[in-house]
N, C-alpha and C positions, 0 to 999 in steps of 0.2 A: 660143290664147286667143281667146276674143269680144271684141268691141267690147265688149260690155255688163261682162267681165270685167277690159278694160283702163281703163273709166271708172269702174268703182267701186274698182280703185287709184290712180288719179289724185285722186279724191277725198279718199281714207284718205292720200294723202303731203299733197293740199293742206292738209289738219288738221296735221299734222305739222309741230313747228318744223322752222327751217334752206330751205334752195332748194327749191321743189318738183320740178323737173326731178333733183335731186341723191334727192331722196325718193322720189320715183316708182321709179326705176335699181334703189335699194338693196331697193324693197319687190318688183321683179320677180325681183333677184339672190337674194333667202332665198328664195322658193318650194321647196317641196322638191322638186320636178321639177328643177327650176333647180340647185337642191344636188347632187343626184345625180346629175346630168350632170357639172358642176366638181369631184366627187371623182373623177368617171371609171370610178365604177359604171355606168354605160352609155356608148354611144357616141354618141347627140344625144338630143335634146331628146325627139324622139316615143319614141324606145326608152325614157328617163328616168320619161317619164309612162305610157309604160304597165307598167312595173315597181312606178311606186308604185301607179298603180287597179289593178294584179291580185293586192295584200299581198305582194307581195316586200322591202317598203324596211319598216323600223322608226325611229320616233322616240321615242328614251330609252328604248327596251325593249317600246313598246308599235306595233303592226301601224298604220300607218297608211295609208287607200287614197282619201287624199284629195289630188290633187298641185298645188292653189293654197295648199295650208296653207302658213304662215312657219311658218319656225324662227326662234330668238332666240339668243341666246352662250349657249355652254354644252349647248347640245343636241346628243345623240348620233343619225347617223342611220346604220342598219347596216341591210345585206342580212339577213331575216329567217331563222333556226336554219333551217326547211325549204329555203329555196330559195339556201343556200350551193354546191349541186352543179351547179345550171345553168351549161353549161359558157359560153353567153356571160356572163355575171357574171364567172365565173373569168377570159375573155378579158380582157376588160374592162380589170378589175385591175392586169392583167400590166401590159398596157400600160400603164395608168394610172400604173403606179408609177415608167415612168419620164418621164413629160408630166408640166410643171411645175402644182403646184396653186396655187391663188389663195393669197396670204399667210392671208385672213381664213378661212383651211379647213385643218383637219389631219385626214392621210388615216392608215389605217394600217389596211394592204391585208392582212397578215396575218391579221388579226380582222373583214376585210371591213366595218371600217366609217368613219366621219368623223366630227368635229367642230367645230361652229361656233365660231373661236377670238375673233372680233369682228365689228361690224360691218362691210360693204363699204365704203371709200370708194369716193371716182369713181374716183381713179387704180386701184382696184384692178379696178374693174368695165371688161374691155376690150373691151365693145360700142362701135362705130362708130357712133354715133348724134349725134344733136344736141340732147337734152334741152330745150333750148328751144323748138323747132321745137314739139318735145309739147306743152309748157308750152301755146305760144299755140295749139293747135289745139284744146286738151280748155278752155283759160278762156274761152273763149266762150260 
């Protein structure tokens, strides 16, 4: 992510009822990039996002290859019909199915895909960070 891309969600959580540092966490945690890492369709973060900018990842059925987009509950994100054969995907998977997934995410590796079961909380969200730290660095 850019500077430029971390303070225009800083901003979109400071709009946001509730903590900002708690807002900020939750609007980094649905990214689909982000998603797709925590089902375990990929193995970090850069393999994540370059899976969703090459149209390999689907949201709700339709090709998405934008990887800052949020998801919302309810949203289905699946490895897209052509690129079920890539055998890292398939690695992926395996393994995925058996590393624990976030409460707020149901996987179901069969069908190669996930869905958004609720919002993250914090406890769910288990980055090391100090959210405040954020907070007073970006309210200035």
């Amino acid at each position: 992510m850019t500077e430029r891309q971390f303070e225009r969600f800083f901003e979109k959580a400071s709009r946001m009822a509730g903590q900002k540092g708690h807002n900020f966490l939750q609007l980094l945690e649905r990214r689909v990039d982000s998603v797709v890492y925590r089902l375990g369709i990929a193995s970090s973060r850069a393999q994540a996002r370059q899976l969703v900018t090459h149209g390999h990842i689907t949201v709700n059925g339709k090709k998405l290859d934008i990887p800052s987009a949020l998801v919302k509950v309810g949203d289905v994100i699946a490895v897209a019909p052509n690129s079920r054969d890539i055998p890292t995907i398939r690695e992926n998977l395996e393994v995925a199915s058996a590393r624990a997934i976030p409460e707020w995410l149901e996987l179901n590796a069969e069908r190669m895909e996930g869905r958004v079961v609720s919002l993250p909380t914090r406890e769910q969200i288990d980055v090391p960070v100090n959210e405040q730290l954020i907070v007073e660095y970006y309210a200035r």
